[in-house]
N, CA, C and O atoms as a CHARMM CRD file, in Angstrom:
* protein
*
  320
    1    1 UNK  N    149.61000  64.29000  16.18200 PROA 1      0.00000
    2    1 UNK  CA   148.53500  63.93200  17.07500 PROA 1      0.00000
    3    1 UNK  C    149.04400  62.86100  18.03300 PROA 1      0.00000
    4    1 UNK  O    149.42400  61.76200  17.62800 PROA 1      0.00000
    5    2 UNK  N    149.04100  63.15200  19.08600 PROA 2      0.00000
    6    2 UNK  CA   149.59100  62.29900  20.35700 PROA 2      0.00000
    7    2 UNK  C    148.14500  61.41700  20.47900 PROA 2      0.00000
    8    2 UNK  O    147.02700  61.87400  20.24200 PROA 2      0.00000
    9    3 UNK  N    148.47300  59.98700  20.92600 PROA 3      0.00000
   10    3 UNK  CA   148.30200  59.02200  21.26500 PROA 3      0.00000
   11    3 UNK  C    148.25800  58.36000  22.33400 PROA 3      0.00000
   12    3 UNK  O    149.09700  57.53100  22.68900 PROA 3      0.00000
   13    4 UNK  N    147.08400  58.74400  23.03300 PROA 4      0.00000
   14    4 UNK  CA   146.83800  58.27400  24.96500 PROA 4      0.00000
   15    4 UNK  C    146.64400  56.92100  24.77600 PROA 4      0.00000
   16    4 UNK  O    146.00500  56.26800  23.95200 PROA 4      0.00000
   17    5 UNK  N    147.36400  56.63500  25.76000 PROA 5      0.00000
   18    5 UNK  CA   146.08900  55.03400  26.37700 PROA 5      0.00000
   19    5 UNK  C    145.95600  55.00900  27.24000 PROA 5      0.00000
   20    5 UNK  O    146.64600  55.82300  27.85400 PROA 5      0.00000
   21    6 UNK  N    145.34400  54.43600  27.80000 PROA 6      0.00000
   22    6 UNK  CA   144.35700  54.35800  29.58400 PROA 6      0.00000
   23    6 UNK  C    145.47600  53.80900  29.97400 PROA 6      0.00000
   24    6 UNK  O    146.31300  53.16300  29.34300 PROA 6      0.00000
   25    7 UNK  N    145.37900  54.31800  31.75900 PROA 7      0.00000
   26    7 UNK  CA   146.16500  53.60800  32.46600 PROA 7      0.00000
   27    7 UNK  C    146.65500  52.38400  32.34800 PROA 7      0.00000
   28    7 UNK  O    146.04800  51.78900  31.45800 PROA 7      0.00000
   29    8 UNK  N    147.83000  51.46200  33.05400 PROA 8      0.00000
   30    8 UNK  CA   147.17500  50.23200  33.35000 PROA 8      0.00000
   31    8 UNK  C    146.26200  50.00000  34.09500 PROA 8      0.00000
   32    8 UNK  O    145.41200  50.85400  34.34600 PROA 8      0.00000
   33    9 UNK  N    146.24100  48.40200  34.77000 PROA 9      0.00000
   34    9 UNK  CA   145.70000  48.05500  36.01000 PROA 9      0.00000
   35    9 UNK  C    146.30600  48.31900  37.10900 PROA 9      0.00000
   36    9 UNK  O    145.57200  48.34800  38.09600 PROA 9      0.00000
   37   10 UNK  N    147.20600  48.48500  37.24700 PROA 10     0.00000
   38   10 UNK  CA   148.16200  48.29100  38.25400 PROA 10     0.00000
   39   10 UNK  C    148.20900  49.86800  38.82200 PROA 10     0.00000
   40   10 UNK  O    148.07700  50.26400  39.98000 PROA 10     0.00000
   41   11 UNK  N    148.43100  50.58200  37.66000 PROA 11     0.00000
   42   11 UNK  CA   148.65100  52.17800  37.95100 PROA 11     0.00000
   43   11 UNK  C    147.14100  52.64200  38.33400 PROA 11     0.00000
   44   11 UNK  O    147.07200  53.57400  39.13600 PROA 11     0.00000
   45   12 UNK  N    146.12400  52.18400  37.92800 PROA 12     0.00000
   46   12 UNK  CA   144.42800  52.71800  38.25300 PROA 12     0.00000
   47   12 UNK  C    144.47700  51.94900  39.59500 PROA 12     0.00000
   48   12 UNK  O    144.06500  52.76700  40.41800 PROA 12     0.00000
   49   13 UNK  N    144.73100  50.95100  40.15000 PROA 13     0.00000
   50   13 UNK  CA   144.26500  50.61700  41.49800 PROA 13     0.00000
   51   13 UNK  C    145.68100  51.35300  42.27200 PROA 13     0.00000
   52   13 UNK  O    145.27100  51.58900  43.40900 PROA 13     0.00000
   53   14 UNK  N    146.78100  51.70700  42.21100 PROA 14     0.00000
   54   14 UNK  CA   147.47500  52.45700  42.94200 PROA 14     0.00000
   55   14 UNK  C    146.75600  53.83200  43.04800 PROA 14     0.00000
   56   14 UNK  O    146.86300  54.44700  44.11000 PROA 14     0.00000
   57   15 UNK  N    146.07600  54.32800  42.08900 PROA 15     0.00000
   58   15 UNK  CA   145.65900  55.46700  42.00300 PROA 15     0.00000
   59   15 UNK  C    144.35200  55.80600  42.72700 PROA 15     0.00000
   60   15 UNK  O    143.94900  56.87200  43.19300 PROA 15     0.00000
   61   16 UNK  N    143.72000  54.37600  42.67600 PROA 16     0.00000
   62   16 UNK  CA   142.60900  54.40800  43.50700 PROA 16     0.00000
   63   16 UNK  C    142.98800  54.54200  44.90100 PROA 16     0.00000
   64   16 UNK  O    142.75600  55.56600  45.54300 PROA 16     0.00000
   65   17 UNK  N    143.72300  53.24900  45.50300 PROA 17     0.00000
   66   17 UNK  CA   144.26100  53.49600  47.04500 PROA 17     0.00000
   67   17 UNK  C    144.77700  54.49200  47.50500 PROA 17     0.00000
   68   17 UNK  O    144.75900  54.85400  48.68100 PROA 17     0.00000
   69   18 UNK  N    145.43300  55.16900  46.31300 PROA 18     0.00000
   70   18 UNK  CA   146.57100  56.55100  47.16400 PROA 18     0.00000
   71   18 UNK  C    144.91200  57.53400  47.15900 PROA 18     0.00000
   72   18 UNK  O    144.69000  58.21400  48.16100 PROA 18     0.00000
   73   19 UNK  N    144.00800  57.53200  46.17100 PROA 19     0.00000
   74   19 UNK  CA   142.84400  58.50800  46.26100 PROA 19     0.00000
   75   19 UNK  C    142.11600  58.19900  47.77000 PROA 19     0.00000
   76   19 UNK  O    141.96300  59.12500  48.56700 PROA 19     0.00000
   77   20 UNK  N    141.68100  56.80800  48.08700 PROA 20     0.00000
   78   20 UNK  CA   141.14400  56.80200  48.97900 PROA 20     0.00000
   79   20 UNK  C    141.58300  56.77700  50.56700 PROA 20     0.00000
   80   20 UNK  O    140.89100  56.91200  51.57500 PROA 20     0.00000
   81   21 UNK  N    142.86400  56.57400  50.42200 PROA 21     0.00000
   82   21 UNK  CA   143.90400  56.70000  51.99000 PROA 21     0.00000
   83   21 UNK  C    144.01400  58.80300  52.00100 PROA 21     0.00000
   84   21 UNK  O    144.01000  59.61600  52.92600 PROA 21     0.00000
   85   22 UNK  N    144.07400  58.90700  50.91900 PROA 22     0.00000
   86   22 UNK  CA   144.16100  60.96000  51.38400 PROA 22     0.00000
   87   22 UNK  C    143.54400  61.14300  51.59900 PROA 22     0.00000
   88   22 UNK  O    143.44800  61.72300  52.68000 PROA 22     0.00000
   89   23 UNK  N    142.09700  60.78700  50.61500 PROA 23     0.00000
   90   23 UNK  CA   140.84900  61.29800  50.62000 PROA 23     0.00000
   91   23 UNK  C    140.26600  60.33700  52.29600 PROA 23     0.00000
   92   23 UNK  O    139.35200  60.91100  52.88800 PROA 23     0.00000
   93   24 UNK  N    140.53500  59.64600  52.63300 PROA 24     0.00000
   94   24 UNK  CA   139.73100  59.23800  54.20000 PROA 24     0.00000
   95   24 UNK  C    140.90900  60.23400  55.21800 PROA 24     0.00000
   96   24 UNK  O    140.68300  60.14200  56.42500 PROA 24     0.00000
   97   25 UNK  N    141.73800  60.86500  54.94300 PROA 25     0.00000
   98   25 UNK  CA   142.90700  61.63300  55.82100 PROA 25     0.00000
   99   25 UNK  C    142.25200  62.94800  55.88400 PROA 25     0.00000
  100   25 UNK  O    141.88400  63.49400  56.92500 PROA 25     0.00000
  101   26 UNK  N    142.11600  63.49500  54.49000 PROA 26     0.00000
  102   26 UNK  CA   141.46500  65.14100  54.48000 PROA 26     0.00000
  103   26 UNK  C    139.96300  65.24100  55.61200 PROA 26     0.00000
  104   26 UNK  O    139.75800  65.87800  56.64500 PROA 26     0.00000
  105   27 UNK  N    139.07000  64.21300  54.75500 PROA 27     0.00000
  106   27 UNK  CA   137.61900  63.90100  55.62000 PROA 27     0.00000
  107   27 UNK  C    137.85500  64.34300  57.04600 PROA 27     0.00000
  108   27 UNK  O    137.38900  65.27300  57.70500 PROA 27     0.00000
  109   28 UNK  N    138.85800  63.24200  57.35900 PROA 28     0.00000
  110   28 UNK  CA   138.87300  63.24400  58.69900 PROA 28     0.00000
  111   28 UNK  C    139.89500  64.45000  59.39900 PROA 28     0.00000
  112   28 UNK  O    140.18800  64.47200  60.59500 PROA 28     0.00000
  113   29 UNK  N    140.16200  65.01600  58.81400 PROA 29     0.00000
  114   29 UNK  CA   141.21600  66.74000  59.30900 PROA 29     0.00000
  115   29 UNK  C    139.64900  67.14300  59.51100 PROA 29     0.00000
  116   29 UNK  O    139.27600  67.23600  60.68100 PROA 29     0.00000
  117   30 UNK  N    138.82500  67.35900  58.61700 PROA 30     0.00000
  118   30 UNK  CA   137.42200  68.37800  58.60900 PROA 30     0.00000
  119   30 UNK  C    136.60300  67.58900  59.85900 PROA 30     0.00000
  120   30 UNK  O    136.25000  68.20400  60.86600 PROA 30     0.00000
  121   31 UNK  N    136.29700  65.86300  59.62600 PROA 31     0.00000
  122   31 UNK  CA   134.63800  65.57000  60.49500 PROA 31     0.00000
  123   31 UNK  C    135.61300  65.68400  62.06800 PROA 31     0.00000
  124   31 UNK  O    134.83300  65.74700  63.01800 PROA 31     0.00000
  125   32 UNK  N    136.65400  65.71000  62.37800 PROA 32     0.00000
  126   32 UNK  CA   137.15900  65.64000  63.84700 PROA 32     0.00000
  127   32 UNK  C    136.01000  67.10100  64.45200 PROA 32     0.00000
  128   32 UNK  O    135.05200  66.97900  65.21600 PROA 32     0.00000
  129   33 UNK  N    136.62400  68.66400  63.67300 PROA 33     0.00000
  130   33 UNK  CA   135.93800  69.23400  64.53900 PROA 33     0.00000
  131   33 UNK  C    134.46900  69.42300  64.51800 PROA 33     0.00000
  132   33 UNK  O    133.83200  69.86200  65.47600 PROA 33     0.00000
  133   34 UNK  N    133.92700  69.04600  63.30200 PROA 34     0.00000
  134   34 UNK  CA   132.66700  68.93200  62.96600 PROA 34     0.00000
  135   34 UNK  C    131.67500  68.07400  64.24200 PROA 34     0.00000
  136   34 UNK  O    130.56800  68.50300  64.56800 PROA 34     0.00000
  137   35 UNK  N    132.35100  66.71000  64.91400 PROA 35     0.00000
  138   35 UNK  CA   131.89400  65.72000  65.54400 PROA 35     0.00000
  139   35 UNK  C    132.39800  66.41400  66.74100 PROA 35     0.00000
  140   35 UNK  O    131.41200  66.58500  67.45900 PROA 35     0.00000
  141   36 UNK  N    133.38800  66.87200  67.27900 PROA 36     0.00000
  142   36 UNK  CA   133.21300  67.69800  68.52400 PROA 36     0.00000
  143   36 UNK  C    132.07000  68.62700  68.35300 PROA 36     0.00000
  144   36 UNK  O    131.26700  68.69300  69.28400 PROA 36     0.00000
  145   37 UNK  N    131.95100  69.08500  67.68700 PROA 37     0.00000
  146   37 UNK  CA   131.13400  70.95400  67.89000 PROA 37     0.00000
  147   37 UNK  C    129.81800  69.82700  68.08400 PROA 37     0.00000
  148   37 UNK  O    129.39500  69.78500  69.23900 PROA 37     0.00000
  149   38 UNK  N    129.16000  68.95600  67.13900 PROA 38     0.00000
  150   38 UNK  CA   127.91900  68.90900  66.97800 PROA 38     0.00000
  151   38 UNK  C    127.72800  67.78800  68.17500 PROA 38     0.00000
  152   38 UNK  O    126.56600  67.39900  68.29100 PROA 38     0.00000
  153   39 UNK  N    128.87200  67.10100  69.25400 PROA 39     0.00000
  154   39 UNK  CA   128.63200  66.34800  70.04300 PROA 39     0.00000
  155   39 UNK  C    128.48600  67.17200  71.15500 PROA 39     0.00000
  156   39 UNK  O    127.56800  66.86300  71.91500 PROA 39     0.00000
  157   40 UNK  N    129.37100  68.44700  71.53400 PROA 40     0.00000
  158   40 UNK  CA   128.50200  69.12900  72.53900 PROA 40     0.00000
  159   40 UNK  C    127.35800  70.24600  72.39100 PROA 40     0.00000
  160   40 UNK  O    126.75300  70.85200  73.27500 PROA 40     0.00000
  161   41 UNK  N    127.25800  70.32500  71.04400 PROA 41     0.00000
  162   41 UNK  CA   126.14400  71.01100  70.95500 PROA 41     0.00000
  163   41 UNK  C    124.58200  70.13800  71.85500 PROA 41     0.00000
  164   41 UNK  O    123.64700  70.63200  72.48500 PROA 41     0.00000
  165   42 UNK  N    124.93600  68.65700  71.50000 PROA 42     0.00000
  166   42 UNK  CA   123.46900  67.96900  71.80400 PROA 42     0.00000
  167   42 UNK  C    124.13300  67.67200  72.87700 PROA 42     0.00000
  168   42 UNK  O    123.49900  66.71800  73.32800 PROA 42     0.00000
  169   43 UNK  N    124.69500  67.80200  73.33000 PROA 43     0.00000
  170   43 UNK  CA   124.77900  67.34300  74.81800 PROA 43     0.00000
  171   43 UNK  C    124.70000  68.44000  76.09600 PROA 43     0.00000
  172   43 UNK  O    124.37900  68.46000  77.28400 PROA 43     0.00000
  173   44 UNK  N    125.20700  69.33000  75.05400 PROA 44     0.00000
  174   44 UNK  CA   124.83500  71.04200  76.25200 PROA 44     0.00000
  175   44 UNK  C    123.51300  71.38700  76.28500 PROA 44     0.00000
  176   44 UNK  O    122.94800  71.85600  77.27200 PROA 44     0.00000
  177   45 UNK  N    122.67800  71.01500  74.53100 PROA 45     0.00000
  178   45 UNK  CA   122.06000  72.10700  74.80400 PROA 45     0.00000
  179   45 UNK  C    120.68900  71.70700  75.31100 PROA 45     0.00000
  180   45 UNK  O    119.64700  72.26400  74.96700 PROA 45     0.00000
  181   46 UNK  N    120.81900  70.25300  76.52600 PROA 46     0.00000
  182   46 UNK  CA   119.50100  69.98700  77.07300 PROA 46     0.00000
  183   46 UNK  C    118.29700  69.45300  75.97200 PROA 46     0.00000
  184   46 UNK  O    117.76200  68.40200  76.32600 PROA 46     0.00000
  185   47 UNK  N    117.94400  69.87000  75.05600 PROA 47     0.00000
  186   47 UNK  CA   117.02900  70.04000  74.48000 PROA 47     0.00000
  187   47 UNK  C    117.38900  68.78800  73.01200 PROA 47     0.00000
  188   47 UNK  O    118.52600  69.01000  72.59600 PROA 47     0.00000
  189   48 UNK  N    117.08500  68.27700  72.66800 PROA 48     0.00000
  190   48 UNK  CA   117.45900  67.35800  71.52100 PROA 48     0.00000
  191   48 UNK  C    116.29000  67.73600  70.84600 PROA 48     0.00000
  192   48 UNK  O    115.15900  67.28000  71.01100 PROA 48     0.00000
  193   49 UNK  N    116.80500  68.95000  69.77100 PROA 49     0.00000
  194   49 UNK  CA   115.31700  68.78000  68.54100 PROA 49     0.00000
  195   49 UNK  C    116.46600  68.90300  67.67500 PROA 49     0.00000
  196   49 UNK  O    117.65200  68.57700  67.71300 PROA 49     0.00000
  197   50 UNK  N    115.23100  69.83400  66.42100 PROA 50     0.00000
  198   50 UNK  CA   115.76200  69.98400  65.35500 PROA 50     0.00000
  199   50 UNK  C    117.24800  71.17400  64.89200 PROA 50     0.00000
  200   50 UNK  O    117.70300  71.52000  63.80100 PROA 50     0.00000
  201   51 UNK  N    117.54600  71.43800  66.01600 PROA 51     0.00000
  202   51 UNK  CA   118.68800  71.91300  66.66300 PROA 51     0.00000
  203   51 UNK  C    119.87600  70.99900  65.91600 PROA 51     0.00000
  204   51 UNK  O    120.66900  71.07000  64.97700 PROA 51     0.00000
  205   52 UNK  N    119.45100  70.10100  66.97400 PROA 52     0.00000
  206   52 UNK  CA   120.81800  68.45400  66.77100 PROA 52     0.00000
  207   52 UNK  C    120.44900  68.31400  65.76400 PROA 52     0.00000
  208   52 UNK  O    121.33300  67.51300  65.46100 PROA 52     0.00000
  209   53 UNK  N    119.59100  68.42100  64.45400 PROA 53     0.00000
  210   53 UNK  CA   119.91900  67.79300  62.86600 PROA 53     0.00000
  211   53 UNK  C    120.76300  68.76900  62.35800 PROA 53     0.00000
  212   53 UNK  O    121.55900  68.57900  61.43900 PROA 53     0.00000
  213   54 UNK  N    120.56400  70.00800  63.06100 PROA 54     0.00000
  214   54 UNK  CA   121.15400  71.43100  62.16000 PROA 54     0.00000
  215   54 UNK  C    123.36000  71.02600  62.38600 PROA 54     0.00000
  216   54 UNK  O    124.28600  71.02900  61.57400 PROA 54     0.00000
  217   55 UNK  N    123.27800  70.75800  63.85200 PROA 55     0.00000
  218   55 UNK  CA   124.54300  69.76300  63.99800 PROA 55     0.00000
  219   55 UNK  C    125.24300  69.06200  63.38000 PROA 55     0.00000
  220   55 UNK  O    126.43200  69.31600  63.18900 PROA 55     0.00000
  221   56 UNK  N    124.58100  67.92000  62.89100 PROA 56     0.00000
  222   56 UNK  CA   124.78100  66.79200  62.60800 PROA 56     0.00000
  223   56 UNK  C    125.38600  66.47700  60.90200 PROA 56     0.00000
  224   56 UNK  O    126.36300  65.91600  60.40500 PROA 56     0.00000
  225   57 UNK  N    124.12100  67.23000  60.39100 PROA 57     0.00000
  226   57 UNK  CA   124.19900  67.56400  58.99800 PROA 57     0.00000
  227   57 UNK  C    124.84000  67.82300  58.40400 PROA 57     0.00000
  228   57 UNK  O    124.48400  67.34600  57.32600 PROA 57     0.00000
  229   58 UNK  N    126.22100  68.63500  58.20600 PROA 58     0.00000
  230   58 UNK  CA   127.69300  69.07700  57.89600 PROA 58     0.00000
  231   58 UNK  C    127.72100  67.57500  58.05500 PROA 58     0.00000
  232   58 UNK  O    127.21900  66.60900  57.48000 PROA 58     0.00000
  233   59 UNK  N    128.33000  67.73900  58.83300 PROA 59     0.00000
  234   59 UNK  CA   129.04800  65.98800  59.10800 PROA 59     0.00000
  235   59 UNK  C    128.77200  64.44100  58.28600 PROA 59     0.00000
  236   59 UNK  O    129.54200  63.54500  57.94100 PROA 59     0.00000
  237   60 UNK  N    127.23900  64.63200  58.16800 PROA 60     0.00000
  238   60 UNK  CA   126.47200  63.69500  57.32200 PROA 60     0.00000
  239   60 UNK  C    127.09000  63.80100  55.95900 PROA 60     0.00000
  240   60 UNK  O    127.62100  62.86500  55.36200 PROA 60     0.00000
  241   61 UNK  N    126.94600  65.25800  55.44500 PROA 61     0.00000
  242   61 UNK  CA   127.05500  65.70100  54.07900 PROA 61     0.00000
  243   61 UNK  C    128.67300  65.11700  53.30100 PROA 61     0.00000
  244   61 UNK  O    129.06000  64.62700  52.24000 PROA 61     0.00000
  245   62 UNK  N    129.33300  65.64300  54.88900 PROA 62     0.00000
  246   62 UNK  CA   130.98800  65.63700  54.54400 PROA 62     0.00000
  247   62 UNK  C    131.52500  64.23900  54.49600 PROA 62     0.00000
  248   62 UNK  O    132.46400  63.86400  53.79400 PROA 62     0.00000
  249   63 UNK  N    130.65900  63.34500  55.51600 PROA 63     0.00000
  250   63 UNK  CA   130.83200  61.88600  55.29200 PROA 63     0.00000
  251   63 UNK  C    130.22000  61.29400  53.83400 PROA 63     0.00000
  252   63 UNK  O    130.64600  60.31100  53.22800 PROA 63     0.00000
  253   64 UNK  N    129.37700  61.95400  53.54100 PROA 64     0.00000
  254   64 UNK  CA   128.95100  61.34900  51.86500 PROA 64     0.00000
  255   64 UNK  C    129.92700  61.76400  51.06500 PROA 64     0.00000
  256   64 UNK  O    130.27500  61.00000  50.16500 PROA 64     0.00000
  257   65 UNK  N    130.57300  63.03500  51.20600 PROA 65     0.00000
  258   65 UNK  CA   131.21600  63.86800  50.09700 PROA 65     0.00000
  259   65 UNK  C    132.57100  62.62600  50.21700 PROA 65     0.00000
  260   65 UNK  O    133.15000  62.78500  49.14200 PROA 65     0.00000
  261   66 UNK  N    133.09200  61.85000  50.74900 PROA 66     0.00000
  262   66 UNK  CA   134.43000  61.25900  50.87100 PROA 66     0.00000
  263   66 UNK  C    134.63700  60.64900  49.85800 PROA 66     0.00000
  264   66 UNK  O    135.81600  60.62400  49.50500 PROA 66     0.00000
  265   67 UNK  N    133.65300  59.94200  49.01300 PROA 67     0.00000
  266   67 UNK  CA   133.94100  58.77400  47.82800 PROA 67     0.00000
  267   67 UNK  C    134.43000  59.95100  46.49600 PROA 67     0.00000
  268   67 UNK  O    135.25600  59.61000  45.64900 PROA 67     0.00000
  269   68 UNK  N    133.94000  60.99600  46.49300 PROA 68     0.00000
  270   68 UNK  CA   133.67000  61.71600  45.65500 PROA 68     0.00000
  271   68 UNK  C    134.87300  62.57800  45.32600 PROA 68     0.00000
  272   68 UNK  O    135.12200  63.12600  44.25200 PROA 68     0.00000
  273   69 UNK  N    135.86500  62.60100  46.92000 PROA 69     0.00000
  274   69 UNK  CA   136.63100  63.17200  47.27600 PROA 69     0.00000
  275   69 UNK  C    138.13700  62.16800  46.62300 PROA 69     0.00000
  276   69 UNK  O    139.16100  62.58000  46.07900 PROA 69     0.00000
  277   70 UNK  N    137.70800  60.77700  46.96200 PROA 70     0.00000
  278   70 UNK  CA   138.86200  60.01100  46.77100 PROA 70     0.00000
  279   70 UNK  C    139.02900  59.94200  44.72400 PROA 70     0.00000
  280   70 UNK  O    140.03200  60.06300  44.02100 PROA 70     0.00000
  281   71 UNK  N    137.59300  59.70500  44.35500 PROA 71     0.00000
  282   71 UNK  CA   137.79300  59.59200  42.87700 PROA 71     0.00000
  283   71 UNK  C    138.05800  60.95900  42.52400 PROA 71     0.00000
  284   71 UNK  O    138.12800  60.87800  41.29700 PROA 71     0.00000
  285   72 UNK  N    138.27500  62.33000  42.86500 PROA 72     0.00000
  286   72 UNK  CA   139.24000  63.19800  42.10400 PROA 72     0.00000
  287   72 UNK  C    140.57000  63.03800  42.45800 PROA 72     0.00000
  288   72 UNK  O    141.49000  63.27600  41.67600 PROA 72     0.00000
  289   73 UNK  N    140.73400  62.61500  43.68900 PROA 73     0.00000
  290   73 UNK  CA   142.39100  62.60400  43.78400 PROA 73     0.00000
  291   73 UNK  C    142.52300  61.24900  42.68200 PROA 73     0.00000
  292   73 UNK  O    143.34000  61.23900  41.76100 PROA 73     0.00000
  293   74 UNK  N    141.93100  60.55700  42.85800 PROA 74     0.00000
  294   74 UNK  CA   142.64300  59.58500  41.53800 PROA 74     0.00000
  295   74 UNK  C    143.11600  59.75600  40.81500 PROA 74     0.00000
  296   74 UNK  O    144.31400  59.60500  40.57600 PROA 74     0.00000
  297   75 UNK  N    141.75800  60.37900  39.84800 PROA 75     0.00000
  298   75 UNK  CA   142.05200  60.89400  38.89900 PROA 75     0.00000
  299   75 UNK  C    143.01100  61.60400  38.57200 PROA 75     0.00000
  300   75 UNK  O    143.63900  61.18800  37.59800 PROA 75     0.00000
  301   76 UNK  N    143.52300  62.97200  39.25000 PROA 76     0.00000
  302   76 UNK  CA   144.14400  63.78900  39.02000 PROA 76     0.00000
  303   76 UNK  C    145.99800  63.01300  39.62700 PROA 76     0.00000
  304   76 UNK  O    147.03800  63.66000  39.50700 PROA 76     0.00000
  305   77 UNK  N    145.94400  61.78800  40.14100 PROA 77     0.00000
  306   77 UNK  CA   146.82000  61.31700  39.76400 PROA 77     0.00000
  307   77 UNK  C    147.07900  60.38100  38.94600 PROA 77     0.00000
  308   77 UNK  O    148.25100  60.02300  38.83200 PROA 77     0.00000
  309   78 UNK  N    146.12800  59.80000  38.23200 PROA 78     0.00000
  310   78 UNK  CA   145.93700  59.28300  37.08200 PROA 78     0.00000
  311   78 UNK  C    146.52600  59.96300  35.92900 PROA 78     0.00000
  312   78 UNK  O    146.97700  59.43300  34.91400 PROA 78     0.00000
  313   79 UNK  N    146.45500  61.38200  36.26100 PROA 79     0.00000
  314   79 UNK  CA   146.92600  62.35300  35.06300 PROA 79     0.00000
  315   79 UNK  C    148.14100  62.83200  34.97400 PROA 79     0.00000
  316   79 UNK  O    148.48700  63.44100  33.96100 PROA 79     0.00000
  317   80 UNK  N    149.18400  62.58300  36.27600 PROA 80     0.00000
  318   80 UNK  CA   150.28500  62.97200  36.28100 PROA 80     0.00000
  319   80 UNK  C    150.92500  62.05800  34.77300 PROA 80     0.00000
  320   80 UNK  O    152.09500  62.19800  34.41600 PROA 80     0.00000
């Protein structure tokens, strides 16, 4: 029977930073075209309704999804 122990400290906050420098890199490969499309959508399409939330929303979602994004890369380098 093998015998884990938790990271250190040292290796969990490397693991955190390398999670959250990729994970804010990937985000931002995706919200670039997300924030073009939904910036000329409201700007072409005259009309600012519920249009521009239908826009926007991806983007919102994908900006929440980032924390969520960085604690699996951690992890999964936590596990190497």
């Amino acid at each position: 029977m093998a015998f884990e122990r938790p990271p250190s400290f040292v290796a969990a906050c490397l693991a955190a930073a390398g999670g959250h420098i990729l994970a804010s890199f990937l985000v931002g490969l995706v919200m670039v075209p997300l924030a073009l499309a939904a910036w000329s959508g409201i700007v072409f399409s005259g009309d600012p309704s519920a249009a521009s939330l239908g826009l926007v929303l991806p983007w919102v979602l994908v900006l929440a999804a980032q924390p969520f994004v960085a604690a699996w890369i951690a992890r999964r380098g936590l596990d190497l």
